[in-house]
C-alpha positions in Angstrom: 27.8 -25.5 16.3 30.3 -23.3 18.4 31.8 -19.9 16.9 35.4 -21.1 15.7 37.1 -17.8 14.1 40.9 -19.3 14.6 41.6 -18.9 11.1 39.8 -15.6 10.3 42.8 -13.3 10.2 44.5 -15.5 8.0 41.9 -15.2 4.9 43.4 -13.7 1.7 41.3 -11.2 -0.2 40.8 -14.0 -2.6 39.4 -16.1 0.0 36.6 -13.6 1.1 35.6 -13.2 -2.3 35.2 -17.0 -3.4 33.7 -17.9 0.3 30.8 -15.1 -0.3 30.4 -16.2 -3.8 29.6 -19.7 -2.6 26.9 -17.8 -0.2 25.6 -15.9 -2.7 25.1 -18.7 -4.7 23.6 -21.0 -2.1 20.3 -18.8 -2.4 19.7 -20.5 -5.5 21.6 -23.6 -5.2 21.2 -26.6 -2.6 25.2 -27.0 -4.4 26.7 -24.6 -5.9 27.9 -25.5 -9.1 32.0 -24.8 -8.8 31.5 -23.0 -12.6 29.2 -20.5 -10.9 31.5 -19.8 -8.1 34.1 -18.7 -10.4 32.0 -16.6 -12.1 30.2 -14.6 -9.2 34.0 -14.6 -7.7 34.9 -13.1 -10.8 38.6 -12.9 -9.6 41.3 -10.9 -11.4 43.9 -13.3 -10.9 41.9 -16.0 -12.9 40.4 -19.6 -12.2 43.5 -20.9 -10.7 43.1 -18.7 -7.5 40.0 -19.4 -7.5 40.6 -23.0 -7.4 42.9 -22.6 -4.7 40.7 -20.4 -2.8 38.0 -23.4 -2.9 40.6 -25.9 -1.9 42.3 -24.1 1.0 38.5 -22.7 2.2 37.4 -26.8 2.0 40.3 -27.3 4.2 39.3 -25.4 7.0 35.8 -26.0 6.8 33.9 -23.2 5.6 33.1 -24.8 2.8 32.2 -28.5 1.9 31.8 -30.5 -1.4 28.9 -32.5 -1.5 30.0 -36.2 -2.4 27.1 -37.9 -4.2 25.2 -34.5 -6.0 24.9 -35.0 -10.4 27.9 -32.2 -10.7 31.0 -30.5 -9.0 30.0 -27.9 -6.3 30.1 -26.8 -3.0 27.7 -25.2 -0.2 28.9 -22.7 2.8 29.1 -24.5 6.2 27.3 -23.2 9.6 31.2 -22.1 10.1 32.0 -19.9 7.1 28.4 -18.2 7.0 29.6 -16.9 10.3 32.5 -15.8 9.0 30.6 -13.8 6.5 28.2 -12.5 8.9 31.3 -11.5 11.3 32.9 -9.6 8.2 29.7 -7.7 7.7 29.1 -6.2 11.1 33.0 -5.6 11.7 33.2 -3.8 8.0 30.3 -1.4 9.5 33.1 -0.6 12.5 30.6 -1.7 15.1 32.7 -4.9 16.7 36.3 -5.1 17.4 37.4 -7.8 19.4 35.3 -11.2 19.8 35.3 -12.3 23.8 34.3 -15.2 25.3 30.5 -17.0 25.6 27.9 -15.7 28.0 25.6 -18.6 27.3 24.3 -21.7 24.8 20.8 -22.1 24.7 18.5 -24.1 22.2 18.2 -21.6 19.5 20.8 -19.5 19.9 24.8 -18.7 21.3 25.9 -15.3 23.3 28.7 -13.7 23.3 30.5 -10.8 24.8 32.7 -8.3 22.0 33.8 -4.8 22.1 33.8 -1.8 20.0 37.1 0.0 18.8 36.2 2.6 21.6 36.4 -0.8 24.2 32.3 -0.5 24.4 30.9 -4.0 25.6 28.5 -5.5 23.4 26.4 -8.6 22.9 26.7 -10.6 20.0 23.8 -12.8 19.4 24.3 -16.1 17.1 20.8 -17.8 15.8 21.4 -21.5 15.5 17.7 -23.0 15.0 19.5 -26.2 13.1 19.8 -27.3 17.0 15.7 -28.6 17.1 13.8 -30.1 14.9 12.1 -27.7 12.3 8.6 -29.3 13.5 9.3 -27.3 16.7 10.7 -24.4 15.2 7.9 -23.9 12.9 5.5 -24.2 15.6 6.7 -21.7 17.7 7.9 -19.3 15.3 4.4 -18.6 13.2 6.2 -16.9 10.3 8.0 -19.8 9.7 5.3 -21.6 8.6 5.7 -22.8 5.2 4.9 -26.0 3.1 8.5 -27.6 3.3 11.5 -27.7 4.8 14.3 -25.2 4.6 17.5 -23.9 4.7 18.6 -23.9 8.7 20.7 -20.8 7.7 17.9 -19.1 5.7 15.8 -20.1 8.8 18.3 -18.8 11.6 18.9 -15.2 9.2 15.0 -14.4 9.0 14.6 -15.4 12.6 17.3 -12.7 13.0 15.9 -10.1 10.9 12.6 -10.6 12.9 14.2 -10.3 15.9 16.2 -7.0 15.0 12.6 -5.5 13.9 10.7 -6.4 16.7 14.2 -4.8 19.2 14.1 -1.7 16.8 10.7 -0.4 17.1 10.3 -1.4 20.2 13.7 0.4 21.8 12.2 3.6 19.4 9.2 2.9 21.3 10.9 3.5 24.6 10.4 -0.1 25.9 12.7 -1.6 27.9 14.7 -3.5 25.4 18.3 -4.1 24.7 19.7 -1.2 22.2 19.9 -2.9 18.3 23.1 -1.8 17.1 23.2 -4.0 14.1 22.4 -7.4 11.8 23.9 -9.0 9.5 22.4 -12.5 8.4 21.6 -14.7 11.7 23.8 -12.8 13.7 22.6 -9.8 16.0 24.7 -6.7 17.3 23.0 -5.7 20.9 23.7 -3.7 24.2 25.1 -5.5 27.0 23.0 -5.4 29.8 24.5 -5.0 33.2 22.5 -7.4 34.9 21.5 -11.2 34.9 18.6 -13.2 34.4 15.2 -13.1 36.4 15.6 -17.3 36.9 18.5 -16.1 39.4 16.8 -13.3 41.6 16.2 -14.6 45.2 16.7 -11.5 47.2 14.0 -8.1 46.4 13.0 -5.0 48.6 10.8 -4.0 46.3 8.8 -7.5 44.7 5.5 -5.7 44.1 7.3 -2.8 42.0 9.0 -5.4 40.0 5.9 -7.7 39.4 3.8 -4.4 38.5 6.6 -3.2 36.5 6.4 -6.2 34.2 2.8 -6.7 34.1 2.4 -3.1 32.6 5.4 -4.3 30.0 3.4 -7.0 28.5 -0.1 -4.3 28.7 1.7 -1.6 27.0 3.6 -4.0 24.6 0.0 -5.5 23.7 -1.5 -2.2 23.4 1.2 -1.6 20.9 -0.2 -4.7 18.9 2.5 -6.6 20.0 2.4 -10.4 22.5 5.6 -11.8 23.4 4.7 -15.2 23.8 8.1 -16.3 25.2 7.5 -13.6 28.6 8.8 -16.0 31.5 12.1 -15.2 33.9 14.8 -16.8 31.0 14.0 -13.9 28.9 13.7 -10.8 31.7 16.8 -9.2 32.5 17.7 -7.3 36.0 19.3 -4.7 36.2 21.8 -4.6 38.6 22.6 -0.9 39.7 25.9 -1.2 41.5 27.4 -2.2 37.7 25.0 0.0 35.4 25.2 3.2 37.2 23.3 6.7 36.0 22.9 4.7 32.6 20.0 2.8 34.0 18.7 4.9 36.8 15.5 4.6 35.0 15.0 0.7 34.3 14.8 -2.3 36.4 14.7 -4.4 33.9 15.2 -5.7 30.3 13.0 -7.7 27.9 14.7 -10.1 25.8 14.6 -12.7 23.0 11.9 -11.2 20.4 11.8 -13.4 17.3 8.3 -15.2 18.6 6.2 -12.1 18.7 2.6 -12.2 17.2 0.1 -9.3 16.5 -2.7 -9.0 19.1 -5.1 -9.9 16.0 -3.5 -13.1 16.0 -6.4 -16.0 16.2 -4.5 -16.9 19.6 -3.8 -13.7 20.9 -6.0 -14.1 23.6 -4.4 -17.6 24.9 -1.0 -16.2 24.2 -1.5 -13.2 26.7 -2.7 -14.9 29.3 0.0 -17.6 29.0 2.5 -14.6 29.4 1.3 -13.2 32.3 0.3 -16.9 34.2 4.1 -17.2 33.6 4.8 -14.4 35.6 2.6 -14.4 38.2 3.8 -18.4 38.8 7.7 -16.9 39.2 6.4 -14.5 41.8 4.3 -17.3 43.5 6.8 -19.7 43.6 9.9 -17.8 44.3 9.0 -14.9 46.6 4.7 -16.1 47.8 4.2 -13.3 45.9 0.3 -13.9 45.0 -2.1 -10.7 44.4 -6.0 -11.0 44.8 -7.4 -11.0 41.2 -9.8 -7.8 42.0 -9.2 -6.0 45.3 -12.3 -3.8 46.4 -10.4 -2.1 48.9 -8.5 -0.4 46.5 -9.0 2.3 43.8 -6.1 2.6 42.0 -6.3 0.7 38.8 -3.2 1.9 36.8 -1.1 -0.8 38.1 -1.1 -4.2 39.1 -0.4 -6.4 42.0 -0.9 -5.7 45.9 -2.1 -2.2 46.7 -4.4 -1.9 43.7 -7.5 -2.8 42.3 -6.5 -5.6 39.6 -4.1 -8.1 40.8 -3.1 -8.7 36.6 -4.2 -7.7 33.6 -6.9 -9.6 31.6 -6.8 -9.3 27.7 -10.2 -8.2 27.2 -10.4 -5.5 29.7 -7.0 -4.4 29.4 -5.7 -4.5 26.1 -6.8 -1.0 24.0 -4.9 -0.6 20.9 -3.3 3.0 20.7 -0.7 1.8 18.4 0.2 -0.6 15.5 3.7 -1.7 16.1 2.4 -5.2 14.8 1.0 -3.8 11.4 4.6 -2.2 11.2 6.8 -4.8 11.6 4.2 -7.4 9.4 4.0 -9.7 13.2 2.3 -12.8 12.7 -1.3 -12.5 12.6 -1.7 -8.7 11.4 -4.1 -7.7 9.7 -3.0 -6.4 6.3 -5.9 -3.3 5.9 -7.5 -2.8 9.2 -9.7 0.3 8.6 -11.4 3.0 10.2 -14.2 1.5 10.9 -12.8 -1.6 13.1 -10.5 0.6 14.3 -13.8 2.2 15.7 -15.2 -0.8 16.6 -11.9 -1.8 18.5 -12.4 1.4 20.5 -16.1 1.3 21.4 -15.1 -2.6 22.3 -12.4 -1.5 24.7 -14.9 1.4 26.4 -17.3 -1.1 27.2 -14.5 -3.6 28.6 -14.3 -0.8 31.0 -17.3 -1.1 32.4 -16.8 -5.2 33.8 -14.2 -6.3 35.7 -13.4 -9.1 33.1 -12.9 -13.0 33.9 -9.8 -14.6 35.1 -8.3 -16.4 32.0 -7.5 -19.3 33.4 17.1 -22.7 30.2 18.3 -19.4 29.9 20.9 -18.3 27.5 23.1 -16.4 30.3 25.3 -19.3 31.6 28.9 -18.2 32.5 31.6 -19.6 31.1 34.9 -19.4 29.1 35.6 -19.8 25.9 39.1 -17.9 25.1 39.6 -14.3 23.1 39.2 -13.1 19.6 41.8 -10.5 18.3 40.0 -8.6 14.5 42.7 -8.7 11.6 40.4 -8.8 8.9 41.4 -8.4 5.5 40.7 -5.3 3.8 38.5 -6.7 1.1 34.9 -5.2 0.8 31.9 -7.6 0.1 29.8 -4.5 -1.4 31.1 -5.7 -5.4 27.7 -8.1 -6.7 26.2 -8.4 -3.0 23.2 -5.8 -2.8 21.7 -7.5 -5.9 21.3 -10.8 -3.8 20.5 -9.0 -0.9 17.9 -7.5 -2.1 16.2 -10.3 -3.5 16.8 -12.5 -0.5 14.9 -9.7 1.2 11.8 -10.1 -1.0 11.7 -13.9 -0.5 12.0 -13.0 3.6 9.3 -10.6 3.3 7.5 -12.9 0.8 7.7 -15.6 3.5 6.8 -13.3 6.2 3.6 -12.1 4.9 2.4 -15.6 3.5 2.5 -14.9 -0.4 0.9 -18.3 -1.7 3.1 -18.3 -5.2 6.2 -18.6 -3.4 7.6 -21.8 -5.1 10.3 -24.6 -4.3 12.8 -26.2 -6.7 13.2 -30.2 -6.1 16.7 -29.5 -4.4 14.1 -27.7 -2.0 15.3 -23.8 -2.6 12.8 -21.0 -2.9 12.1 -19.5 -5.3 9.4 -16.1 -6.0 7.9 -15.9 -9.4 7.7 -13.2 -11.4 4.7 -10.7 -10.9 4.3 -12.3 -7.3 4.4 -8.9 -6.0 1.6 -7.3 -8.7 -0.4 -10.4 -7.5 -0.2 -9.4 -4.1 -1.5 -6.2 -4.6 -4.0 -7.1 -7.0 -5.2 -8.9 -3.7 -5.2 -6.3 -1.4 -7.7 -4.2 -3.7 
């Protein structure tokens, strides 16, 4: 589904209102009944306009009427829930002027957009509709529920997770793109001067670089946090002669979060070492870049690679929780209530991993190209009238989702829906 925003300017007030109210209702409704999008729309000038609205919005494709459903109604396309989205962000003042695509990967489109002050940005589009769900829900652990869903719903929490993961970390102080903001599946971000890892040939400096990222995916772990996507389509360079005194500091940014699982994950283990055999077969293969696993000549063990004592990290004598970014942020696989005691245990178990030198465990979304220029002439509407209600509870469905909350129901036209008292349940639970 590519971005199409030709007729964005020329949406009437009207428009915007009856195009969110068929979102709005689509949380509840497979199709939304054209009655109820009247009434959420709840336009002054009366049902004619809104008729109109529906008509000239089918027209362009932002919304479409579902032939063969028992009564008259309509759902949002892939097209107008960017639209929406779009709105959102450029209603908070933080993007100006669409640009063209930096790249189209499997799960997601890039592109480049400005600020009102001409600040470049990245605007990142989740599209998981693009693979089958069966993939999807394996990679993505929190997406792991009974049936099928919404692809938007789908692509929106994917989002969400993403922008979670981006903010703590970059509060953190890892070496992550700035989050500037979300709105639904779309995701506001700093544009990195620099390109992808998959198209470094030339290095002074390979064992910095290699020992840099090792101690990324140690200190992101010892955060709680695994990757489990860590390979050279998701590791930006830096390139100095663009960035400047900005990023004096970094060599490099991590990229493309939504995957992430809590280092008390059943897999954790397998995960971690997947990530780092993913590095250390880049280095191999591009550079013969290929460390000794334990080097007795050398002391130092704070880093990784040539000239010190470990040649990567192994989970069990590396990782040592001093943080619980996973507990934070609800990553797949955290544990809910993790007390003093384990966290006791967790220490004494990391002391002793100390002593042993452990056991050896075992396309990218930058492409160039061209795809013309956006000029903002939104209409002055604001979507805040009956939104935050939704919102909200959209919100406790994601989070219901998120966390695994068993009494999360579906409807037979396959919407979700969370009972009342789920939430007393749920702590009734956790006691």
């Amino acid at each position: 589904m590519k971005l199409d925003t030709t007729y964005m300017r020329y949406l009437t007030p009207d428009d915007w209102r009856v195009l969110q109210a068929v979102e709005k209702g689509s949380h509840n409704h497979e199709v939304v009944p054209t009655k109820l999008i009247g009434q959420i729309a709840n336009l002054k000038s009366g049902i004619g306009n809104t008729n109109k609205a529906i008509s000239d919005l089918a027209k362009i494709n932002l919304i479409s009427r579902l032939r063969n459903a028992s009564y008259d109604g309509y759902r949002i396309t892939y097209n107008g829930f960017d639209y929406v989205a779009l709105k959102t962000i450029h209603q908070h003042g933080n993007i100006e002027e669409l640009e063209h695509t930096i790249g189209v990967g499997k799960e997601s489109d890039i592109y480049s957009c400005k600020t009102k002050n001409g600040e470049e940005r990245v605007l990142k589009i989740h599209r998981l509709g693009r693979i089958s769900f069966r993939t999807v829900r394996n990679k993505r652990d929190y997406l792991k529920i009974g049936k099928g869903g919404s692809w938007m719903f789908l692509s929106t929490l994917a989002a969400q997770r993403e922008y979670e993961f981006m903010s703590i970390l970059y509060r953190n102080e890892f070496e992550v793109p700035i989050p500037f903001d979300v709105s639904r599946h779309l995701i506001l971000m700093e544009r990195i001067k620099g390109f992808p890892m998959t198209q470094l040939y030339e290095l002074k400096d390979i064992g910095k670089l290699y020992n840099g990222l090792m101690k990324f995916a140690v200190k992101l772990a010892n955060n709680g946090l695994i990757h489990c996507d860590y390979n050279e389509y998701n590791i930006m360079i830096i390139n100095k002669e663009e960035s400047g005194e900005d990023d004096k500091d970094r060599d490099f940014v991590v990229i493309d979060f939504p995957q992430c699982i809590s280092i008390e994950h059943p897999d954790a283990k397998e995960y971690f070492k997947r990530d780092i055999e993913c590095i250390k077969k880049f280095f191999k293969r591009r550079f013969g870049y290929k460390p000794m696993k334990i080097d007795e000549m050398m002391l130092d063990d704070e880093g990784f690679g040539k000239g010190y004592k470990y040649g990567w990290p192994i989970f069990e004598r590396d990782i040592k929780r001093i943080n619980d970014l996973d507990v934070q942020v609800k990553a797949s696989g955290y544990r809910r209530k993790l007390g003093d005691e384990e966290r006791q245990l967790q220490a004494v178990v990391g002391q002793q991993g100390d002593d042993s030198d452990g056991e050896d465990e075992g396309e990218s979304d930058y492409s160039d190209s061209d795809d013309g220029d956006y000029d903002s002439d939104y209409s002055d509407y604001s979507e805040d009238n009956g939104i935050n209600e939704e919102e909200e509870e959209n919100e406790r469905i994601i989070e219901a989702i998120s966390s695994g909350v068993g009494n999360l129901k579906m409807d037979a036209l396959g919407n979700y829906i969370l009972e009342e008292g789920s939430e007393e349940e749920e702590e009734e639970e956790d006691k």
